[in-house]
Each structure stands twice: as structure tokens, then as C-alpha cells.
N, C-alpha and C positions, 0 to 999 in steps of 0.2 A: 713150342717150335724151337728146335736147336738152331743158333747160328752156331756154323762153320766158317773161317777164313782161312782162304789158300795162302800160306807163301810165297812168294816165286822169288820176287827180285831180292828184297832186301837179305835173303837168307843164301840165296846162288855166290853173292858178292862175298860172303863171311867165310875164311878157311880153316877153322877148328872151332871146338865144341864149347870153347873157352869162350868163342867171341861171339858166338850167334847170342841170338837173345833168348830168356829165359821166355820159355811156351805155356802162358795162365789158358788155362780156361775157367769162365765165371759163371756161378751158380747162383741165381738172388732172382725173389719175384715180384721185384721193384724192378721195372723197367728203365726210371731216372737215378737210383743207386748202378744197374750196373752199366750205363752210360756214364756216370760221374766214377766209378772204377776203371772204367777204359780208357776213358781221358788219363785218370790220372798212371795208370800203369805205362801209356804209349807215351807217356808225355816222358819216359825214362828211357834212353836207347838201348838199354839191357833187359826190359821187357818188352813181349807182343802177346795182346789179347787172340788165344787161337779160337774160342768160342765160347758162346753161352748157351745157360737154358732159364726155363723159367720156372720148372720145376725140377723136383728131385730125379724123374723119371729119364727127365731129360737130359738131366745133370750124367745120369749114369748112361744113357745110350749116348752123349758126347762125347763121355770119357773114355769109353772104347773106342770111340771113331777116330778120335783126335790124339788118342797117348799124348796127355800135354807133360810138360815138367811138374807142375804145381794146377792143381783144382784148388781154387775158393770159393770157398763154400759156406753159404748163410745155412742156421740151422731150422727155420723155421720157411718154409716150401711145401706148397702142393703136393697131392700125389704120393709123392715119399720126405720127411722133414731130412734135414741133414743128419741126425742121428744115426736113420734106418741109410742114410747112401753112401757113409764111411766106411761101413764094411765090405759092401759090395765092389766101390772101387777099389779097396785093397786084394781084392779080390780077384778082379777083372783085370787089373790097370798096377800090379804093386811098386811099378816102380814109378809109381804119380808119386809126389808128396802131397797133403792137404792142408791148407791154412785156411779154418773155419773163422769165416768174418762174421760176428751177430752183436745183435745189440741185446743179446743177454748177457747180462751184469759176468764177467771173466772169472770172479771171485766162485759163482753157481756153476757155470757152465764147463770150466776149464777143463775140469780132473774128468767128468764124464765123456768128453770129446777126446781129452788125451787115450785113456784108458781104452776108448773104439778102435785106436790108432790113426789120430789125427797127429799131424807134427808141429802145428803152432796153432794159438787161439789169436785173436785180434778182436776187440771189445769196437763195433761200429761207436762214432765219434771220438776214437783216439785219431791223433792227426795221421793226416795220410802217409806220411814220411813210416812211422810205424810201419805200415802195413805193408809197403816196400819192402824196410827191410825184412820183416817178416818171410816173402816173397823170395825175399833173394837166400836170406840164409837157407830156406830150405831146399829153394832151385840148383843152391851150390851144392849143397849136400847128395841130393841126390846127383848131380854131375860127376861129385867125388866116388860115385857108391859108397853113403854114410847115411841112407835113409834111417833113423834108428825106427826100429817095428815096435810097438808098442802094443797092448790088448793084454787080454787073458795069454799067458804061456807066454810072454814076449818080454820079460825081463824089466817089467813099469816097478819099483821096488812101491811096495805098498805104504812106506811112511813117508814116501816123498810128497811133499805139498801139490797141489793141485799147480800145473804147467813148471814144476821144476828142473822136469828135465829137457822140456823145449826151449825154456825161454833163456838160457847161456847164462843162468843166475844161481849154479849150482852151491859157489861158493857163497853167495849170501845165502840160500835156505841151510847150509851146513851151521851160519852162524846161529840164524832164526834158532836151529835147532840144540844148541849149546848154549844158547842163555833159557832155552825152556828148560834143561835140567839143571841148569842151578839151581840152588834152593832161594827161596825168595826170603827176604828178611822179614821178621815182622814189626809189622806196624808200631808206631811209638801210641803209646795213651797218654793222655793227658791228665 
């Protein structure tokens, strides 16, 4: 079952695109995770939950219905896993951003979600504050028109670490990757 929620008031009152709030729709098929997601996103005056679903299927016929700014999206759902529903929405919907919420380990999951063209990962039980921001940077982004496209043919550079180029940490993996070619000294013997 998709929920849908209309609009009226609080978005009538708002006179530029800056200040309305940022439009989630929520994908998870834990019904008290995305209740504790909507709490926690409405509880911010710069987001509003525009819908959910409770499978993947669902997740994709809200996406079209709804054109939100940002889908979050658990990777493991009914019907279709978040995997098989990143494409589709990019598809359907490309100027949604996605920030894939799961509680697969970020370190596994990351590089395969970016690489579909997701635009940020979120490990469930990082604090919520995260996941906000998460939320917002990408809701900006795409406000700015600076979605970056990511997938096959989309410019992911292949030695970039897994979530490099989502997560504003560019210039630490540049370090990460200048002390891996240094040469490493060798060990003292005794």
C-alpha cells in the first residue's frame, strides 16, 4: 500500500523553492522504522514525509506519483530489493535524488548502491542527525541542479573508494590514497 500525503497549507504559505521543505518519500518494510523516520524527518521544518511504501514495487509506483526531492530507500524489500528499484527510479523520476538507508554494513553495501546511482548511503543505527544531513545535502543538490549521475557511463572513476564521491570526503580518500603509494619501510628484526 503506498501512502500519499497532500500538501496544502504549510507549502501555499512558502514563496521560493529555497524555503519550502525538502519532499522524502520513504521506502522500508518495517512499518515502526518508517514511523520512527517520519517522526524523525518532520520533526526538522525543512523536511516533509510526501510518502511511503512498503515494498519495492511500491516504492516505484510512489515515486512516479509523488516526484519527491529525495527517496529513501532500505535495500532489502518485497517484491523488488532496493537494488533492482534504483534504476528504475532513475529512470522514471531522474531528478529524485536517493539516499539508501540499510542496515547493511556501508563498508559492503556502499560502492554497489553508488555505482546503480544512488547519491548517498546511510548505515541504519548511525544517529539520526546523519541521516538528515544526508537528506538535506542531497535535497540541496538536486535544488541546485548538481544531482551528480553516477552508474555505468556516468563518470563513478573506478579507483574511487566505495561512497567517495557522495559523502564530501573527497579530500581524505586523496590522502587515504597517497600514503597507500608510499613505500612502506621495512620491518626492524631483532
Amino acid at each position: 500500500m503506498v501512502r500519499v500525503r497532500l500538501e496544502v497549507g504549510a507549502l501555499n504559505e512558502m514563496d521560493s523553492v529555497q524555503n519550502t521543505p525538502i519532499r522524502v518519500f520513504v521506502a522500508d518494510d518495517v512499518p515502526d522504522m518508517r514511523s520512527l523516520v517520519r517522526f524523525a524527518l518532520e520533526e526538522s521544518p525543512d523536511m516533509i514525509v510526501v510518502g511511503e511504501a512498503r515494498t519495492g514495487a511500491e516504492a516505484v509506483q510512489g515515486v512516479g506519483k509523488t516526484r519527491p526531492d529525495v527517496v529513501l530507500l532500505d535495500l532489502s524489500m518485497p517484491d523488488l530489493d532496493g537494488l533492482e528499484v534504483i534504476p528504475v527510479v532513475l529512470e522514471q523520476s531522474p531528478e529524485t535524488g536517493i539516499v539508501v538507508f540499510s542496515g547493511f554494513e556501508a563498508a559492503r553495501m556502499r560502492g554497489p548502491t553508488l555505482e546503480l546511482g544512488a547519491h548517498r548511503y546511510v548505515e541504519k543505527g548511525r544517529p539520526l542527525d546523519e541521516l538528515r544531513a544526508a537528506i538535506r545535502e542531497v535535497g540541496e543538490a538536486k535544488r541546485a541542479g548538481g544531482l551528480p549521475r553516477r552508474g555505468p557511463g556516468n563518470g563513478n572513476p573506478g579507483d574511487d573508494p566505495p561512497g567517495a564521491p557522495a559523502t564530501g570526503m573527497n579530500a581524505m580518500w586523496d590522502s587515504v590514497r597517497s600514503l597507500r603509494r608510499r613505500p612502506r619501510p621495512e620491518p626492524a628484526t631483532a
